[in-house]
Every structure is written in structure tokens, then in C-alpha cells.
N, C-alpha and C positions, 0 to 999 in steps of 0.2 A: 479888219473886222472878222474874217474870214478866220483868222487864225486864232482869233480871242476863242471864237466859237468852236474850234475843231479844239484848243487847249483845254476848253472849261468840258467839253463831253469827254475825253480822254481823262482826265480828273477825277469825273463825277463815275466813270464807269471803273479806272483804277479802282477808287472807296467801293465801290458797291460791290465788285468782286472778292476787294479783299476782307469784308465786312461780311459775304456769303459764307466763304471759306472758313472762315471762324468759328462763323454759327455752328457751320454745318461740323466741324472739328471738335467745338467744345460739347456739344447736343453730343455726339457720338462716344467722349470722354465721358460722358454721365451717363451710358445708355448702357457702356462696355464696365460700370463702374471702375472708373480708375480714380485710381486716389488721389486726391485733390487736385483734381483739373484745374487747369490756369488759363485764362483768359489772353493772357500771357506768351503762354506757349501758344496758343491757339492762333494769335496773330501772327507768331512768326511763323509756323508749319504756313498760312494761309499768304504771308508774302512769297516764305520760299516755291509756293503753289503757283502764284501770280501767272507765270508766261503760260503755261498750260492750260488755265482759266481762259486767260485773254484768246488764247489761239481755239478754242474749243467754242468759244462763242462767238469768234469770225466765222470760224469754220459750220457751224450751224445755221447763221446768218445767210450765207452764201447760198449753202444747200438749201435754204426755205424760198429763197428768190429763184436758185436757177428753178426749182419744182416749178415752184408757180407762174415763175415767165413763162419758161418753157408750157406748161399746161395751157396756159391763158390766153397763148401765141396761135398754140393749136384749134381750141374753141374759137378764139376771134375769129381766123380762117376758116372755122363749117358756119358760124353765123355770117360772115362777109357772102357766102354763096347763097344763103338763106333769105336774106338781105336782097341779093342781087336778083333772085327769081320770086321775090315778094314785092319788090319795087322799093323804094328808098323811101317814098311817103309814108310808108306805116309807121306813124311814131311808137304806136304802144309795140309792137314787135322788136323795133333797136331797142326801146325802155327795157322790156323783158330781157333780151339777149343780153344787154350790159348788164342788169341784175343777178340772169343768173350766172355767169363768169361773175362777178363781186364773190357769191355764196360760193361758188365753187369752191376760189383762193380762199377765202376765210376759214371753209373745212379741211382742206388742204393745209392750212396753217395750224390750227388744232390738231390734225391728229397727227404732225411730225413734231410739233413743240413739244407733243406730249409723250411721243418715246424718247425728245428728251429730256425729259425731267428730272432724270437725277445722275446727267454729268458733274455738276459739281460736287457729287456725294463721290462720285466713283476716282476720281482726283485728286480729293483731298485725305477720301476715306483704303484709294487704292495705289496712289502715286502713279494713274495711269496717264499716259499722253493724252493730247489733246484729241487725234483720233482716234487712240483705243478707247477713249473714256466715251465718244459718241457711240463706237461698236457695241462697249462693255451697256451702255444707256436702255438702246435698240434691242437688247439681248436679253435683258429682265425684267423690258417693258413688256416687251412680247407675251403674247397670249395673255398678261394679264393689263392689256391698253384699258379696257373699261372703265376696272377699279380707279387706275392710275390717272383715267380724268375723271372719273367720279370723284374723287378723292380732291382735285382740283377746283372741281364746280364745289364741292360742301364748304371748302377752305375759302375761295371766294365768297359762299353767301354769310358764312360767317364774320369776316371782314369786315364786307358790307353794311354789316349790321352795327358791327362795331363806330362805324365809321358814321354810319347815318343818327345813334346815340351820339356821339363824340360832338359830328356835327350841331347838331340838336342845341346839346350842350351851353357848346361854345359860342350860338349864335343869341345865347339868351344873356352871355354877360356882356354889359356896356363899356367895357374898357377893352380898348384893344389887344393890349400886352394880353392880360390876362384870356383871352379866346386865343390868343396865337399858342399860349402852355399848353392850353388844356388840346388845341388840335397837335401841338408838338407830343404831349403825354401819348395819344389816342396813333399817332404813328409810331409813336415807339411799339408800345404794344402790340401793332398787326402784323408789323414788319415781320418780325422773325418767327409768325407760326407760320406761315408755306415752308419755309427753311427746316424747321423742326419737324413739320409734319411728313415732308419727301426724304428727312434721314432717314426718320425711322420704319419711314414705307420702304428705302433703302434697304435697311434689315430685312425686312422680310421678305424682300424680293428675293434676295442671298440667300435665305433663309430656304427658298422654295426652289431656285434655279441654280444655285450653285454661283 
């Protein structure tokens, strides 16, 4: 069972990286106008890409758990003393304490997911390793982090919206097939504007930092 399951995410995360890489290849093919971009070519640059993908989103993976173990290890321990000299009966003070360690990691998680946002630009678009392309990520996120999650919450409510129309939709036709199209069309669609929209934010990060 174990291993159906550790097959079928290795699979599913394979495609989605190599399906990234593409995006992010072909978007950039039509951005640099090159002459007839091939979707084609785009998959193979973004297979021959693959191990550096894959090791670049361990490797981020890793870093966002040791931060926030490590953070979360910390806080536990001044709330465990807090705890200790307030007495263990206060519920609503353990309630608090566990909340705000929850917000803590979740802010913590936002703002290092979001310098880095455009390793798979910097990889596909710079043939860099798996840790230079977190370095090269960190380095053009910099100083401009705002935008670069501002740009993420507008691309989410956009989505969003899409998706809550799509829904809508599809929940009004009575045949099944036909609602599963219409939410199959409705991810097509969404999927690949964060991809397009972090190329070209890509550019102009280069554009401004080198």
C-alpha cells in the first residue's frame, strides 16, 4: 500500500514539474520572441531540467520544515515555562499559545515560499543547480518580497474567482460527464497563469537586479 502511494506522488510530482518547466520555457520563448516556439522543444529542455527541479524542491521542502521545527521547538519551550508558572488549568492560555505558534509557522511559511517563487524560472530560464537557483531565487526576491507576494495574493483571488464561476457552472449541469469537462476546461485555464505570471515577473526582476 505504502509503496502504491510513495509511486503514485513521485509520478504525480514527476508531471507537474515537468509540465512547470515547460510553461515556464515556452511563456519565456514568446516573451524573448523566438521564432516559433515549440512546445516540443519546451518539454525536452524541461525533462533534461527534471533532477534539478526535483532537488530544488527537496531542497526548499527541507529548509521550510527545519525553519519552522526549529522556530516552533523554540516557542513551545518559552510557552512550556508560561504554561508552567500560569498553572496547566488555563485552557484559554494553552488554546492561545497553540494558535499563536500555528500563525507563527504559517507566516514563516509565506514569506520563504515566497523568495521562492521563481526557482523554476531561474533553472529552466538559467540552467542553474538546484542550490544556486534557491540562492539566485532569494537574490531577486529581495527587497522586492511585497510585490512578489502581492503578485501571488492577486493571482490567487483571480483563480479563485475563476474557479468559484467554473464551479457555479458545472454544478448547474445534470449530467455528470458534462460538469467533470466543464471543471476539467476551468483547470486547464488556471493552472498555468501563476506559471506565466512568475516568468514574466522573472524578467523583471533581472530586469531591475541583474
Amino acid at each position: 500500500m505504502f509503496a502504491g502511494i510513495a509511486t503514485a506522488i513521485l509520478i504525480t510530482a514527476f508531471f507537474k514539474l515537468i509540465i512547470q518547466g515547460m510553461l515556464v520555457k515556452y511563456t519565456a520563448d514568446l516573451h524573448q520572441g523566438v521564432e516559433k516556439p515549440s512546445l516540443k522543444d519546451s518539454f525536452s529542455h524541461a525533462l533534461s531540467r527534471f533532477l534539478p527541479l526535483l532537488g530544488a524542491t527537496l531542497l526548499m521542502i527541507l529548509i521550510i520544515l527545519g525553519i519552522v521545527v526549529a522556530v516552533g521547538i523554540g516557542i513551545m519551550h518559552v510557552l512550556a515555562l508560561i504554561f508552567t508558572s500560569a498553572g496547566t488549568g488555563n485552557v484559554l492560555l494553552i488554546i492561545a499559545g497553540v494558535l499563536i505558534v500555528l500563525l507563527i509557522m504559517i507566516v514563516l511559511i509565506i514569506i520563504i515560499t515566497t523568495y521562492f517563487r521563481v526557482i523554476t524560472q531561474s533553472i529552466m530560464l538559467e540552467d542553474s543547480g538546484a542550490v544556486q537557483s534557491l540562492k539566485r531565487s532569494w537574490y531577486l526576491v529581495k527587497g522586492r518580497w511585497w510585490l512578489t507576494f502581492l503578485l501571488g495574493i492577486v493571482i490567487a483571488i483571480v483563480t479563485g474567482i475563476i474557479v468559484a464561476i467554473g464551479g457555479a457552472i458545472a454544478s448547474l449541469a445534470d449530467i455528470f460527464i458534462v460538469s467533470m469537462v466543464i471543471s476539467t476546461i476551468i483547470n486547464a485555464i488556471i493552472s498555468p497563469i501563476e506559471i506565466i505570471a512568475f516568468t514574466l515577473w522573472f524578467f523583471d526582476l533581472k530586469a531591475i537586479k541583474g
